[in-house]
Residue, then its C-alpha position, 0 to 999 in steps of 0.5 A: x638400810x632399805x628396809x628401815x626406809x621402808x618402814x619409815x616411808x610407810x609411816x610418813x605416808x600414813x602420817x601425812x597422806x591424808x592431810x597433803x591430800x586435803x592440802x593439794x584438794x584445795x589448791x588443784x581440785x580433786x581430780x589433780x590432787x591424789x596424782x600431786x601427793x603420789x607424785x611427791x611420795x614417789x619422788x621421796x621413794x626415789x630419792x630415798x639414798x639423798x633424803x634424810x628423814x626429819x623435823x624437816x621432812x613435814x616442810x618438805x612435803x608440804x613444800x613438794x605438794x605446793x610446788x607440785x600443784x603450781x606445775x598443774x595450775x601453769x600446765x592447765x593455764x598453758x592447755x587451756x590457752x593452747x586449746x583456746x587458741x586452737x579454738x580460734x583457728x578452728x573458728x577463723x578457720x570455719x569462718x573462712x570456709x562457710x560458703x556463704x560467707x567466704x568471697x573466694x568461694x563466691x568468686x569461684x562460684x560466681x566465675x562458674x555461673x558466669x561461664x555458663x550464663x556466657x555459654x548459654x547466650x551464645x546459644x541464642x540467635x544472633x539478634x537475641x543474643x545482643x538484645x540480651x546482653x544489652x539488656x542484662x550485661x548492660x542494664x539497658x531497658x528495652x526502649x535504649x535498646x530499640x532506640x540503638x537498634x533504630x539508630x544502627x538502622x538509620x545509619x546502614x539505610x543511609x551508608x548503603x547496607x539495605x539489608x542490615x538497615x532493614x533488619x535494625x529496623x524490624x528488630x527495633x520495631x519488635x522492641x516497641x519502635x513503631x515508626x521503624x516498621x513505617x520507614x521500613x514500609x517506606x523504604x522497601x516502597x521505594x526499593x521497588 
């Protein structure tokens, strides 16, 4: 019996190869199309006990064929979404992580940047370094500050502590505050 079979099988290949080829091209393409019409032969082999060779039989290949290339057309439909999905996430995802785009990123870097600019102002002398940030951190300009300066001096001569008041004074003078150094001239005139 399974020699007839295998006669009968190869002669339904032969027979309808060519044109279920033809058939599932059109449907799948070519790249698909031969592993479809394999695929449905192999499975004719494997059921060869349950399967009665007939009129029916051209049908059932056909329909084999059809149904074979509607499961490649859903699996690429479902791999191309997948793979487009994934793409998504691989674009999110380097979006996410580019540098210059990426405020995490910024504030770590910002964080960073920020220690060492703290770090390095309190490197400086005491007075620099309340010009600076005055001048920096605080956006004051320089007349602000030596005005401040001139201010705070004003107010150490007045409570008794000369040697802050004097040293307010100069620094205001330096930031531009000419009539600091004349009070200082005064005062230090007086002094003696």
């Amino acid at each position: 019996m399974e020699d007839e079979f295998d006669i009968v099988y190869r002669q339904l290949f032969r027979k309808y190869y060519a044109n279920l080829l033809f058939y599932a091209t059109r449907m799948v393409g070519e790249e698909d199309a031969e592993d479809v019409v394999q695929e449905v032969f192999v499975e004719l082999w494997h059921r060869k006990d349950s399967v009665t060779v007939g009129e029916q039989i051209q049908a059932f290949l056909y329909r084999a064929v059809y149904t074979r290339a509607l499961n490649v057309l859903k699996h690429r439909d479902i791999k191309n979404s997948y793979e487009a999905a994934m793409q998504e996430v691989y674009n999110k995802r380097a979006l996410f992580y580019q540098p210059d785009d990426n405020d995490v990123l910024k504030r770590i870097e910002d964080r960073e940047l920020r220690k060492h600019i703290i770090s390095a102002i309190d490197e400086l002398p005491e007075k620099c370094k309340l010009v600076f940030k005055l001048s920096y951190l605080h956006n004051m300009k320089n007349k602000d500050i030596a005005e401040a300066y001139f201010n705070r001096g004003l107010t150490h001569i007045f409570l008794g502590n000369n040697r802050q008041g004097i040293s307010d004074l100069s620094k205001a003078g330096e930031l531009g505050i000419v009539s600091a150094y004349n009070i200082i001239k005064r005062f230090t005139n007086t002094q003696q």
